[in-house]
Structure formats: C-alpha cells, structure tokens
N, C-alpha and C positions, 0 to 999 in steps of 0.2 A: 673526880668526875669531870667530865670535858662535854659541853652543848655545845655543836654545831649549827648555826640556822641558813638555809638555805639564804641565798640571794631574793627569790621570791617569799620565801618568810619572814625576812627585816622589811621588805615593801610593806608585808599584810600589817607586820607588829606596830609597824610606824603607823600608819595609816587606821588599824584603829587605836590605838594610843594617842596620838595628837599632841594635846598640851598636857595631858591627865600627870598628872603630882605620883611618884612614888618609884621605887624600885623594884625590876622586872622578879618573880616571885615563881619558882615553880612548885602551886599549891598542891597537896594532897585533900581534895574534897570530902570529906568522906557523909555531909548534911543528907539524912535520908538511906544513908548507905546501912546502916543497923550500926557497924563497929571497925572499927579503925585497920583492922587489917581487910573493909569491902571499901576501898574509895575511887576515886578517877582524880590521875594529874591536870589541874589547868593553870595559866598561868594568869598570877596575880600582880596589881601595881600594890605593894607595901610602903606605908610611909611611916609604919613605925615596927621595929624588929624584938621580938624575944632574946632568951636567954639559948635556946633551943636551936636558935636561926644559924647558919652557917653558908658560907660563899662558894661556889665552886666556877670554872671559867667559862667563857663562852665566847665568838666570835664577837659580841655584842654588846659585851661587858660585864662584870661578875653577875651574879644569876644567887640569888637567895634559895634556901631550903632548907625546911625543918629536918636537923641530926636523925630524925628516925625513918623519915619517910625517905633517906635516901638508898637506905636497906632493898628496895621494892627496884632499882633502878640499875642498870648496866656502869660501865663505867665510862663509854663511847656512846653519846646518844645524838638526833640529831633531831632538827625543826625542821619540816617543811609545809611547802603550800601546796595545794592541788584546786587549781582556778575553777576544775570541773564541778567541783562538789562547796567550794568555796571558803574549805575548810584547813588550819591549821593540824598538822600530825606530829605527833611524840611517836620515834619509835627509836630502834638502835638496827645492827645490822642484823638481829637474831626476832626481830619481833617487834609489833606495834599495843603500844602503852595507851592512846589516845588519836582515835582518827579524828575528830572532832575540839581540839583542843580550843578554848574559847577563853577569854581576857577576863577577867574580873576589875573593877574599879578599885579602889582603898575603901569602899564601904559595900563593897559585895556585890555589887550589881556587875551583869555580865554588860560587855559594850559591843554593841553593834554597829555597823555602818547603815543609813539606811540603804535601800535597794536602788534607786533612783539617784546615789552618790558615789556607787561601787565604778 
C-alpha cells in the first residue's frame, strides 16, 4: 500500500501535530460504530505499536496499520486538504474513505487548531 499526501495536507498534518510524541497512524475507529467491519479511517499519533501493527510507505514517512484493517483500503490512496470545508480527505482514485479525516493524540483525543490560530 502507497499514501500519497498532498502538499497542502503535510501543511494541515504539521500544523496540527506540532510537538505531539508518536507515529503517524492510519486508525480504523470503529468506538460507537456496533462492529468492526462499521468504522471510519482517522489518523492517529501511536507511541506504542502492537503485534497486529504493520508499515506501509508514504510521501511522509512510513504510516502504521492494523494487518486487518488494511483489507478495507485500495492499494494507491491519497491525503488531501480542502481549505473550504477545513477538512483533511482519505480517498484513492475510485472513491472517498473519509472526507473529514481528523488526528487523534496518543491518548485518544482528537486535536484541533483553535479558530483564531488557523
């Protein structure tokens, strides 16, 4: 599997990333969703990996994922930003995964920028 992030998507990733400790994560959520084949991709900073976890490449540097959850995913995908809506996208060239693609911390919380820092 190959992740591509747009030029404007390393800006957004950085910026909200910052200092924040861990390795870039493309989670499958599935909290709320009922069962593991209903979840949404977001991405996670991980500071600590499973036995499950597995690398695949990116413009950005290797990219974590759980062996099962990569079953759900194309093999060419790509990251980008849309400044309009202010939101990170997961999609590939056949289809969108996540229009809304949002960061999680190493302890689960999502991270925002405030409004007034954007």
């Amino acid at each position: 599997m190959n992740l591509t992030f747009t030029p404007e998507a390393i800006s957004r990733v950085n910026a909200l990333r910052q200092n924040l400790p861990g390795k870039l994560y493309l989670y499958y959520l599935t909290e709320g969703c009922g069962c593991e084949n209903s979840g949404i991709f977001t991405l996670k900073l991980a500071t600590q990996t499973t036995p499950e976890d597995t690398q695949f490449t990116s413009n950005l540097g290797p990219i974590l994922i759980a062996r099962w959850t990569a079953v759900f995913l194309e093999e060419q995908l790509k990251i980008d930003y849309d400044s309009k809506s202010n939101a990170l996208i997961l999609k590939s060239d056949s289809q969108f995964y996540n229009q809304n693609l949002l960061l999680m911390d190493a302890d689960n919380n999502f991270v925002y920028i405030p409004k007034n820092e954007q």
